[in-house]
Structures are given as structure tokens and as C-alpha cells.
N, C-alpha and C positions, 0 to 999 in steps of 0.2 A: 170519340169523334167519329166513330163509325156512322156513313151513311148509307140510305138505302137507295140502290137507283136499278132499275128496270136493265140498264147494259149490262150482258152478261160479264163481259170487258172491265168491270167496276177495278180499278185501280184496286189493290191490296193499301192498307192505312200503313205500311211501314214501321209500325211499333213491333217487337219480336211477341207482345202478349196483346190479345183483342179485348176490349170492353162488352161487356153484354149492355144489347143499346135500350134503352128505353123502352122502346117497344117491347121488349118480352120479360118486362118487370113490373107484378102489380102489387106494391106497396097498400098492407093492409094491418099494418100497424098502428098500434093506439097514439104512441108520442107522434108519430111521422102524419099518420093520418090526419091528426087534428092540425093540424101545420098545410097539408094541403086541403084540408076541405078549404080554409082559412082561405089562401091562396086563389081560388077555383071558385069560391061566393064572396069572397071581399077585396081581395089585392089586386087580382086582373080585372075584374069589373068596376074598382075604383079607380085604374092607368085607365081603359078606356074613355071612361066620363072625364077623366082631369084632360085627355085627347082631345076631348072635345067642347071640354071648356075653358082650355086655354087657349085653341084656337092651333093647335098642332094639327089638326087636318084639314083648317083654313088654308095652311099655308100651300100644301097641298094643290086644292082647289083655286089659289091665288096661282103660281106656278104654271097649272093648265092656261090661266088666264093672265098672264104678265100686263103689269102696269106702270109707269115712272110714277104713279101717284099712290102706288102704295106703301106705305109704312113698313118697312123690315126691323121687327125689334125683337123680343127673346135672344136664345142663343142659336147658336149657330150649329150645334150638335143637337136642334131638336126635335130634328127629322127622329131621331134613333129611339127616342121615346115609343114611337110607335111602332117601328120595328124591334122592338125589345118585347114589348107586351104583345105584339103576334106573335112572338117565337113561345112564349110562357104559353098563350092561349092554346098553342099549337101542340106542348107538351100534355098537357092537359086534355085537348081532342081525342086524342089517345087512349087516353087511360079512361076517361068520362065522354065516350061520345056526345054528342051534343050540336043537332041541324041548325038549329037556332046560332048557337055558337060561330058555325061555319061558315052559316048564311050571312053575321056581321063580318067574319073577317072580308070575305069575297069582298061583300060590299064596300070594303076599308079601299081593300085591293086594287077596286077599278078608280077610285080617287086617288091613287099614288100613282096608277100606270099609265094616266090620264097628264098625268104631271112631270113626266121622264120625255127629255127632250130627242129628236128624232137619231141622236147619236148615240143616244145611252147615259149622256149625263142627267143627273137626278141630284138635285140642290139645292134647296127651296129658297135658301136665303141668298142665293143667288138669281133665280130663274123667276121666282115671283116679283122682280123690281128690276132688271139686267144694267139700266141705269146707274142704280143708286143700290145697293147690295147690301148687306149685314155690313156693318163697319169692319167686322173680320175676317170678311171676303176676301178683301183686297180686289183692286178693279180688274181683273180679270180669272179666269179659270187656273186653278193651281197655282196663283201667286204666291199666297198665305200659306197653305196646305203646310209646312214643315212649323210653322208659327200659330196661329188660332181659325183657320175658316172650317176644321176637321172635315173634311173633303175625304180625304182615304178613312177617316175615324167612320162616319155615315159610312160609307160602303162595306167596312169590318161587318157593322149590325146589321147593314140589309142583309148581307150575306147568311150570318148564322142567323136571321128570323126566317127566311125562305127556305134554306136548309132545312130547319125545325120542321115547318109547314109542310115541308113537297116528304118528308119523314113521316107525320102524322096522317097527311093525307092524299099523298099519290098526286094530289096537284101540282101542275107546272105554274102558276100566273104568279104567284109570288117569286120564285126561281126564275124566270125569265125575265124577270123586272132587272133581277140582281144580276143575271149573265150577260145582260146589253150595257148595265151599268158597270161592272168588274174588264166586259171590254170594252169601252171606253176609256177608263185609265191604264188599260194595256196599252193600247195604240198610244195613246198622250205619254207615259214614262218608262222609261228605261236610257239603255244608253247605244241606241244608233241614233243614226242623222236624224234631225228632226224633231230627237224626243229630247223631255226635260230629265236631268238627274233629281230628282227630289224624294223625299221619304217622308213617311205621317209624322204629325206635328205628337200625336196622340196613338199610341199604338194600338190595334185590333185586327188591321186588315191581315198581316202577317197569316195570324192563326186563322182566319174567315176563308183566307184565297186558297191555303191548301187545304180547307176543308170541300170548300169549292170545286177543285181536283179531283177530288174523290169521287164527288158527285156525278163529275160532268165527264172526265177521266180525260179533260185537253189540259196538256202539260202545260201549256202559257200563263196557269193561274200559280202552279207551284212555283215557276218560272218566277214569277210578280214577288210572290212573299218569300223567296230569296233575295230578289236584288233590293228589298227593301231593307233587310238586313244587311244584307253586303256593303249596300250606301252607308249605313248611321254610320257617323262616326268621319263620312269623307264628302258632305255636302256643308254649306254655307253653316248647315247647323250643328255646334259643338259643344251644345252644353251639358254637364250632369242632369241637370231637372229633366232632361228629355232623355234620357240615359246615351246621349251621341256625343258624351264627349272623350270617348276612344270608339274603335271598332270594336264590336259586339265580342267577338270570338279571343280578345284581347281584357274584356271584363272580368274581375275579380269579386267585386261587392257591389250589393244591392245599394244605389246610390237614386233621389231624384224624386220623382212622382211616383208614388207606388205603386199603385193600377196600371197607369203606362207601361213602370216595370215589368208588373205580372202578366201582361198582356203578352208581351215581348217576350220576354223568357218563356209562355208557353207557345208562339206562334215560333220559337227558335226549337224547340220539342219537337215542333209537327215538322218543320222543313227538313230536322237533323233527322228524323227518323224516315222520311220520302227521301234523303238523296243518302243518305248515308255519311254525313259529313260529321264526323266526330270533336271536330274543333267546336265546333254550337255544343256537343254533349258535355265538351269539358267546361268551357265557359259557363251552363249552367248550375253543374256538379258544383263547380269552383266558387258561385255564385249562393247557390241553396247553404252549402254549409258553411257561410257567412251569413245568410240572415238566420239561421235553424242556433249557429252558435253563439250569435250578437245582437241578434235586431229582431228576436220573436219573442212575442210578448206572451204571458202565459193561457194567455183565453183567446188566443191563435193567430189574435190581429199582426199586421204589418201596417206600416209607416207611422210613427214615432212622432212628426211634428204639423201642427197648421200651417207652417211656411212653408208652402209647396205641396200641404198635403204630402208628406215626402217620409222617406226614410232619417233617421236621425244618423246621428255618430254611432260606430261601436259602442254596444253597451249604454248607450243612451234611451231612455226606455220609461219617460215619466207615467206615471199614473192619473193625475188629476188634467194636465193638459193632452193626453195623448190622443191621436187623429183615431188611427186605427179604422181607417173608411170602411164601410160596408161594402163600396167596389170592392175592395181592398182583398177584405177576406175571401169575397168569394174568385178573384184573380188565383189568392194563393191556392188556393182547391184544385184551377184550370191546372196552373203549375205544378203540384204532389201529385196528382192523378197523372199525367204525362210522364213526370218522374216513374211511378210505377209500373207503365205502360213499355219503361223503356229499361229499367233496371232491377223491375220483379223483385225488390224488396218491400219490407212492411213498412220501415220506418217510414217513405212516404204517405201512408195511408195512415199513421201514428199521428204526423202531421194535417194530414185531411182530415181526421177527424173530431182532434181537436179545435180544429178552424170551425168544423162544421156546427160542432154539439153548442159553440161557446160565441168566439167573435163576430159569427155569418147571422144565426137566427137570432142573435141581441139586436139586429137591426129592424127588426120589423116585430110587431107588438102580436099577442098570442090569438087577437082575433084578426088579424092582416090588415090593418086601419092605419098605422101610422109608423113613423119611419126613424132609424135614428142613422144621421150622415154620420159622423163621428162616434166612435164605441168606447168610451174611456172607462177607467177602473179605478176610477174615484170620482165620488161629486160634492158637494156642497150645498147641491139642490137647482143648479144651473142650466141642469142637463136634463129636457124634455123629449119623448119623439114628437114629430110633425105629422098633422095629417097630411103632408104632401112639401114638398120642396119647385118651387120657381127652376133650379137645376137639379131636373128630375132624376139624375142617373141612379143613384142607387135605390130607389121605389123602384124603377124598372128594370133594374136589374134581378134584384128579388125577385118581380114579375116572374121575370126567365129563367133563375138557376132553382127556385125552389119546386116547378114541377119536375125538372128533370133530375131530381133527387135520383129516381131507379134503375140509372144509367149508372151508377156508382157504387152498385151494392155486391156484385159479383162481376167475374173477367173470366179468360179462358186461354191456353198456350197448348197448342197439340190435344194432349191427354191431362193436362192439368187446370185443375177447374178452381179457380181463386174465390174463394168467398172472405169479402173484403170489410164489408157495415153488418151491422147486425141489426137488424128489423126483420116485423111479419111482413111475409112477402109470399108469395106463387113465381118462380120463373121457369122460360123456357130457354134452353141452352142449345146451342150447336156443338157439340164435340169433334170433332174429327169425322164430319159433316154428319152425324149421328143424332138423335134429338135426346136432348134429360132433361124429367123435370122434375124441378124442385120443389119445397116449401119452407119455410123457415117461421117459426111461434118463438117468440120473448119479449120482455117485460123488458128488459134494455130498454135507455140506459138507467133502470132503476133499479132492475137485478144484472146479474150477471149468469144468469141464465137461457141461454137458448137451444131450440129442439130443430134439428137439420132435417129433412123426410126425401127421401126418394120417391118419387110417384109414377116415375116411369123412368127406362133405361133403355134405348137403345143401342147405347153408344160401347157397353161392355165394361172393359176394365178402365179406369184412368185413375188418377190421383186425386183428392182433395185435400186443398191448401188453406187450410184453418188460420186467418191472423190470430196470433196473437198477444193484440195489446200490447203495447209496451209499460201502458199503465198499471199491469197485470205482472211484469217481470222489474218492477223497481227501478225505471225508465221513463220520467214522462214525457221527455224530448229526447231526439235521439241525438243530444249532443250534451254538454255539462254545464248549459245556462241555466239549467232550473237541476234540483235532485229531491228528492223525497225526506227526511227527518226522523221521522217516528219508529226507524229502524225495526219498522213491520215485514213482514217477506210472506206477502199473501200466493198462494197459491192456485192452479188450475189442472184442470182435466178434463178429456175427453174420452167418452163413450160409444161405442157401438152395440145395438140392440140388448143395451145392458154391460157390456162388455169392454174393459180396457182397452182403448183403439190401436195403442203401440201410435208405429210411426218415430218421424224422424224430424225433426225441427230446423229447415233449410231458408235461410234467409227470413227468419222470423214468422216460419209456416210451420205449421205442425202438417206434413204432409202426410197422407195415407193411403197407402198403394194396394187397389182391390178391385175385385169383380164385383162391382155396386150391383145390388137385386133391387126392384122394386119393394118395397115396404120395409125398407133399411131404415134404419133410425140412429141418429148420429147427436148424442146428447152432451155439450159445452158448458163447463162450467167456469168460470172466473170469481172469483172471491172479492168482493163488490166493498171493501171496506174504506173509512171514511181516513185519508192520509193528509199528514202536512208537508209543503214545500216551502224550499228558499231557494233563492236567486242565487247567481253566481255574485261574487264580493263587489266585481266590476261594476253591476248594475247600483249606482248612486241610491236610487229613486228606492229598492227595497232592501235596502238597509237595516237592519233591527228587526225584521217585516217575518211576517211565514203568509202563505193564502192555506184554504183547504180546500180538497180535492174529494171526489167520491166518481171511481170508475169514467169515463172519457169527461165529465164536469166538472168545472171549478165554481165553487162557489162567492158568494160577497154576503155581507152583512148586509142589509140598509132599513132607513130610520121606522118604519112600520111596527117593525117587529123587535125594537130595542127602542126603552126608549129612555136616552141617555145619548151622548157625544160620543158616536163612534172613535173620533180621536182620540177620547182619551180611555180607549180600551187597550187591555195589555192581559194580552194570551200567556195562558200559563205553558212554563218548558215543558210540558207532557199533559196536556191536556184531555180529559175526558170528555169525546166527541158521541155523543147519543145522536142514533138515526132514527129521524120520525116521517110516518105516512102522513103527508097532508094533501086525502082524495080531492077536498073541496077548495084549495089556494091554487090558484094561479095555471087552469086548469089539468091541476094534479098534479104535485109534485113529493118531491120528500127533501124534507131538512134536516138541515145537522145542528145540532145543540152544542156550546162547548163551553167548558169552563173557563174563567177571565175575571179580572179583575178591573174595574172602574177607579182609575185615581183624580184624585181633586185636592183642592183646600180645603181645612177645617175653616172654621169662625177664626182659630187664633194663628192662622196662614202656615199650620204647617202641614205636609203633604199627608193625605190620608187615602185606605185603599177601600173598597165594597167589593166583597164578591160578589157576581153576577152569572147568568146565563148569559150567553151571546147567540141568538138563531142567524141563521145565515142557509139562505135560498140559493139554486142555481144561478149562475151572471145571466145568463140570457132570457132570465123573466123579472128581469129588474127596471123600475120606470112603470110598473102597471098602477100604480097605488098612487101617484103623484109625487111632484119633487120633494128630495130633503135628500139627504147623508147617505153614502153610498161607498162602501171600502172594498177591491179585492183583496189587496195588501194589508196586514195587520199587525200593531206593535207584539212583538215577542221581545224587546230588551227597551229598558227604559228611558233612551236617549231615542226610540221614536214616539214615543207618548205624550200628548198636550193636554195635560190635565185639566179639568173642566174647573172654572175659575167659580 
């Protein structure tokens, strides 16, 4: 969340470890690349066009021009559509200059600042009808807001889409739309005379305002996404779904609306780490290792049910109906990285990057075209992506988290230089205000090979802090809802210029204390083998069940490449799993082959078995081929098998 801003004054971000921001990370990896050229030629220039063909920057334009006779219909959160896809476009500015690119947003720009009324409120589905309002306006300003007109929700995303912008490109016009609008609901809430006590119905502002802080370094925004915290829990509104039905700091388990959640819990991150208020770090902590222990699914998603889009029960965790939202996953990312940021261990990044490699990019299809809101681990063939959703959020969301992938790949504490994802990449680092730069070459996550380069050193002696994988040390969660099977114990190492690096392994770093030279070369290995897991006993849903796994991926069967009733497959107790190159499937992956057995009826009805191959692809390139059968989970004992009649 590190911003950039021209005052030398810049507020410090309060985490005791800094993020390397986007800006000095240029992603030039083969898997990650193709996900963002994707991104950059089809997903933001498809939110643009669906901006402008649904009539999202009509309203806009309507706004500027208020009328009793116009029509307020979509939703009410669909201002943020557009402010989502300029924050994405914005990451993207960056890394792919682009005038043409710029020249559209401006142009976006002056139709939204055209449309922000002279106080600073900005609300289309209020201000383009004043009359007659979005049904979930409510008849006046901030009536709703704790309930459905997302009033503070729209102001989270103007926030971080300006943020992004005035980052990529030194401009104020989007940032100033958003600091007349963020005060305005200063003035309008808190609690002296005059003002309303209320807090968002839908949470984002929290983590927006003290980003906002940062920016601008006037304490009245950290101010803001404090007392919205402070409030839940002590206003009219008291329900779990909105997670206010106690005070925040009082919270034990992920309960409610997932996204909401994760929003919350990472804008409780940013306030605990700007005031220092440790009751938010324990509410979290206390919080993570309940959904990490209970309520995380093994392809990284969170929220369990379509009622509320929400968390389920302890251990409740189906497969065929499960939400597991694409907001979802990339909230919990918000969340594990904040985590890290704040307690400089791996396991959260163990967590981020299983969300990342699994239940985040399953949402959007390998050429950036189409969309999936729900990420489940079983189908039947029900389950299609969309080229686009009526309630755009998660299309545009992807928009925005997938260019800022290389704000996630390394961090920095004093003298200790965290290298956290593995991809090719070029960075540039601040050490101990000293500059280093890096490079990083590997084939990750397809080997478990990768090559580290020093290219320059100013900075002298510091550390480097190697994760290492938890999937790497017989850990795939860092808690005992899932464990491994195959009773394999793959191993790792690292190397300098040839050389056994030593080092000491501190909160799951392999750290290495030295006088870095330029043309150091720092060579990683992880032992990249294909393993099985099972669920803790509690999880109903995987039962009988194993998945298989190959270094941060899980993989799934589906019907393409089997062709037979996934159900009635039954994995053998030691299965011979063959690893295959497949350059030209799904573009580029590798599968696993594994030994199984197909049971059914004979002709005179009694149970008969066929051995079989079983291929089975990464989860998040699954749905490219069209619908049919789709398994994470898979029978290993014979009471979850439905033999094929």
C-alpha cells in the first residue's frame, strides 16, 4: 500500500516491513506474462467498452445534468466499475506506457469531475434523479449507507482507483475528485454535533482512507477509517452478514459476507499498523487462524455458501455448491499480504499464494474474455464463465488486482530484503536508502527452479530472505485442515555463485547475511513433485476424498481428458502420478497422469472395476473446453464412489 506523493512529509505506512511498490517491478515471466498481456489487450479494454455500453458513464454524464425524468436503474455500486478499471488501467500505465491509454482515462476523468457535486459528494444514483434516486438510495444522503446505497463502498474505489493513477502517473485530477469526495463524508460523519454516527453497509473505505493518508498525509482520513471500525458493531446495524454484529476488536471468526469481511479485516491491517492499536492485530490474528484452520478451501478460496455469499460453519466447506467469490479470493490476498507486512512471517504468503496460483486466476479465463463469480471444485457441467456480469464486481476487480501482481513479489525491513513470489522479473529496491537491483529467471510454477542476480549494489551488506514454501517442507496450509499423504519428504536448496549458501531459517526464510557484490548469483531449488492431500476428518464434504497437488497448484480432473464419470473414479492408496509437458494445452501447462480405477455394473449387476489413467490439469485453467464434469476432490475409499450404472 505504499504510495507515492511528491511531500517530502509523506506519512511512513506504519507496517514494521515496506512493500516494493509496483512501480519498481517489471514482471517478465512466461506464466505471469501471459496473464498480463491478457489483462492489458482484453480485460481492461473489455471493462471499458462494457462502461460504455452499459451506460456506466451515462450516468455520469446524467449526474452533470440532473433530471426528475430520468430513469435510475442498475446498481447502486456502479459508479465503481469504472473506478476499478482506471485503477487496473492505471497499473498497467506503468509498466506499458501508453498516450493513447492516458489520453482515454483523462478523458473518462473530466465526465466523472463534471458530475461531483460542489460539496464533494459524487453518487450517481443519487445526483442524476435527486427526486426519485436508485431505490437503495433512500431519500436522502447517507440514509441507506449502513444498508444498500454503498455510498462509503463508491468512495473505498474512487479512492484506491486515484491512488493507482496519481502512482502511475504524477497526475492530481483523479485524486482530487476523490479528496473533495472522502471530505465530504468527513464533514457528514463522525461523532460531534451535527454529524451522523453511521459506518459502510459494504466495507472498503476503511482500507481506501488510510491509504488516502498516506497520500495526502492529513490525519482526518486515517481519522475516518478508524471510527468506522470503532462504530461496527455500535450503530443501528448489528448483523453477522455485515460482520457488526459485535465490535470488531471483540471478533473471533470469519462470519458473513466474505469480501465485506476481507475488506475489513485488511482496512483493520492498515489502521492497526498507522495507530498502533494492537486490539485490531489481535482481532485479526484471532480471526486468520479460524478461517486458515476452518473455513479455507484448498484452492485458496473463502466463503463457503450462496446464502450471503458468506462464510459457512466451521468445517463446512462443500465442493459442488461452494461460492468461493473471485472478490473473495482476491480480498484474502489484501488480507495475507497485510498479515506479512505486519508479522514478517511466510505462512502468510504460504496463504497468498495459494489464493493466487488457484482460486484468484480461476476467475478469469487464460485469454482475459470471460469471468467466473463463483469458483467451485466440483461441476456437473453447470458451471460456465461469463463474458461479463450485470453485477460487474468481480470482472473488475481482476481489471485492478491483476496488473498490480509486482507489487507482491518482493518487500524490504531495514537491511532485510524479502523475496516473497517467484517469477522473472527486473526490480529496483531501496535498502537503507541505498538502491539494488535485482533479476529473478524461472519456470515456476512448473519447476521449482529459480536463478536470483544481483545487478547492482549500492546498498552493501543486508540479508536475503528466501521463502520457503510451505509446500516444499510438508505443509500446505499453515494449520492441520489439509496435510499431505504420500509420505514424500521432498527437499530444497540454495546456492551462491555455485556455492552452498549456509544461512539460517527464521520465520520460514532461509535468510543470508552478506556483502552482496554485483554479479552474485543466488540459485533455488525446491523439488517440484506431484503429492496427495486430505482434508482434516471434520470437513464432511472430503470425506473418502484425496486432491493432487504439484508445487503452489492444485490440480482437478475434468471431462475433456477422461472420458468416463469422474464419479465413479477411485484413486488408488499409492498412486503412480506421471508428470507430463503439455507446451500446446491450455496455453502451456503440465499434467499429472494417475493411476485409478473406474467401477460400475456388469450386465449381471454385480460391481465391476477397469483400470484406468486419470489426467488431471491445474484448477485455474479449468472451464476452457466447455461444460461437463469437473472434480477437485477424488474418491480414495469406496463409500465416496458412485459407480457408473
Amino acid at each position: 500500500m505504499t504510495a507515492v506523493c511528491a511531500a517530502s512529509s509523506r506519512p511512513a505506512h506504519g507496517y514494521p516491513i515496506d512493500p516494493v511498490p509496483f512501480t519498481s517491478v517489471r514482471v517478465t515471466d512466461g506464466f505471469w506474462w501471459q496473464r498480463l498481456k491478457a489483462s492489458r489487450e482484453v480485460t481492461i479494454p473489455l471493462a471499458f467498452s462494457k462502461c460504455e455500453e452499459s451506460g456506466r458513464y451515462r450516468n455520469f454524464v446524467n449526474a452533470a445534468n440532473p433530471s426528475d425524468t430520468i430513469a435510475v436503474g442498475g446498481f447502486s455500486f456502479d459508479d465503481t466499475d469504472v473506478y476499478k478499471t482506471i485503477e487496473g488501467a492505471s497499473y498497467l500505465l506503468q509498466t506499458y506506457p501508453d498516450k493513447k491509454l492516458e489520453h482515454y482515462i483523462d478523458s473518462i476523468l473530466v465526465i466523472v469531475a463534471a458530475a461531483q457535486e460542489p460539496d464533494g459528494y459524487l453518487y450517481t444514483s443519487r445526483t442524476m434523479n435527486p427526486e426519485h434516486p436508485h431505490k437503495w438510495a433512500g431519500s436522502k444522503r447517507w440514509e441507506k449507507v449502513e444498508e444498500l446505497s454503498h455510498e462509503f463502498y463508491n468512495l473505498g474505489h474512487m479512492v484506491d482507483g486515484a491512488v493507482a493513477h496519481y502512482q502511475a502517473t504524477g497526475k492530481r485530477n483523479f485524486l482530487d475528485i476523490a479528496v473533495r469526495y472522502a471530505d465530504c463524508v468527513c464533514r457528514a460523519i463522525g461523532d460531534k454535533p451535527g454529524q451522523l454516527t453511521l459506518v459502510p453497509g459494504h466495507q472498503i473505505a476503511e482500507m481506501a482512507l488510510a491509504r488516502l493518508y498516506l497520500v495526502t498525509g492529513d490525519r482526518k482520513y486515517l481519522d475516518q477509517a478508524a471510527f468506522f471500525l470503532d462504530k461496527r458493531g455500535r450503530t443501528s446495524r448489528r448483523d453477522a452478514y455485515s460482520q457488526a454484529h459485535k465490535p470488531v476488536t471483540e471478533q473471533d471468526e470469519a462470519v458473513g459476507h466474505a469480501v465485506r469481511a476481507a475488506y475489513m479485516y485488511a482496512g483493520m491491517a492498515d489502521v492497526a499498523a498507522l495507530t498502533g492499536d494492537s486490539a485490531y492485530i489481535k482481532a485479526i490474528d484471532r480471526i486468520w487462524n479460524n478461517i486458515v484452520g476452518m473455513k479455507y478451501y484448498i484452492t485458496g478460496g473463502i466463503g463457503a455458501t450462496a446464502d450471503g455469499e458468506a462464510f459457512g460453519a466451521n468445517f463446512e466447506l462443500p465442493n459442488m455448491s461452494a461460492y468461493c467469490e473471485t472478490c473473495a479470493a482476491i480480498g484474502n490476498v489484501y488480507v495475507n499480504h497485510r498479515l506479512f507486512l505486519l508479522h514478517g512471517e511466510s505462512k502468510y504468503y504460504d496463504v497468498l499464494e495459494r489464493t493466487l496460483y488457484n482460486g484468484l486466476i480461476s476467475g478469469v479465463s487464460l485469454d482475459g474474455g470471460s469471468f467466473f463469480y463463483p469458483n467451485p471444485l466440483e461441476s456437473a457441467g453447470q458451471h460456465q464463465r461469463a463474458p461479463w456480469f450485470g453485477c460487474a464486481c468481480c470482472p473488475s476487480n481482476i481489471c485492478r488486482f491483476i496488473p498490480s501482481l509486482p507489487g507482491y513479489v518482493y518487500a524490504v525491513r531495514d537491511r532485510d530484503v524479502y523475496v516473497n513470489l517467484f517469477m522473472s522479473n527486473t526490480a529496483r529496491l531501496d535498502v537503507a536508502g541505498k538502491r539494488l537491483d535485482l533479476s529473478q529467471n524461472t519456470a515456476y510454477p512448473w519447476n521449482g527452479d529459480i536463478s536470483l542476480s544481483v545487478d547492482s549494489n549500492k546498498a552493501g551488506r543486508f540479508r536475503m530472505m528466501i521463502r520457503i514454501p510451505g509446500w516444499v517442507v510438508n505443509r500446505p496450509v499453515p494449520s492441520d485442515l489439509y496435510a499431505y499423504t504420500d509420505g514424500k519428504n521432498p527437499s530444497w536448496h540454495v546456492k551462491i555463485n555455485g556455492r552452498n549458501a549456509g544461512g539460517e531459517l527464521e520465520n520460514g526464510y532461509l535468510a543470508i547475511d552478506r556483502n552482496w557484490k554485483k554479479g552474485d548469483r543466488v540459485e533455488i531449488h525446491f523439488d517440484m513433485e506431484p503429492r496427495t492431500v486430505k482434508a482434516d476428518s471434520h470437513v464432511v464434504a472430503d470425506s473418502g476424498r484425496i486432491c493432487l497437488e504439484r508445487g503452489p497448484l492444485v490440480y482437478c480432473a475434468e471431462w475433456p481428458d477422461n472420458k468416463f464419470n469422474l464419479p465413479s473414479v477411485l484413486l488408488n492408496r499409492h498412486p503412480e502420478i506421471r508428470v507430463e509437458n503439455a507446451p500446446g494445452q491450455l496455453c502451456g501447462i503440465v499434467r499429472l497422469v494417475a493411476d485409478a480405477q473406474k467401477l460400475g455394473y456388469g450386465a449381471d449387476g454385480r460391481l465391476v472395476s477397469e483400470d484406468i489413467s486419470l489426467t488431471l490439469i491445474p484448477y485455474y485453467a479449468w472451464a476452457h473446453r466447455g461444460p461437463g464434469q469437473m472434480a477437485v476432490w477424488l474418491p480414495q475409499s469406496l463409500n465416496a464412489v458412485i459407480p457408473e450404472q
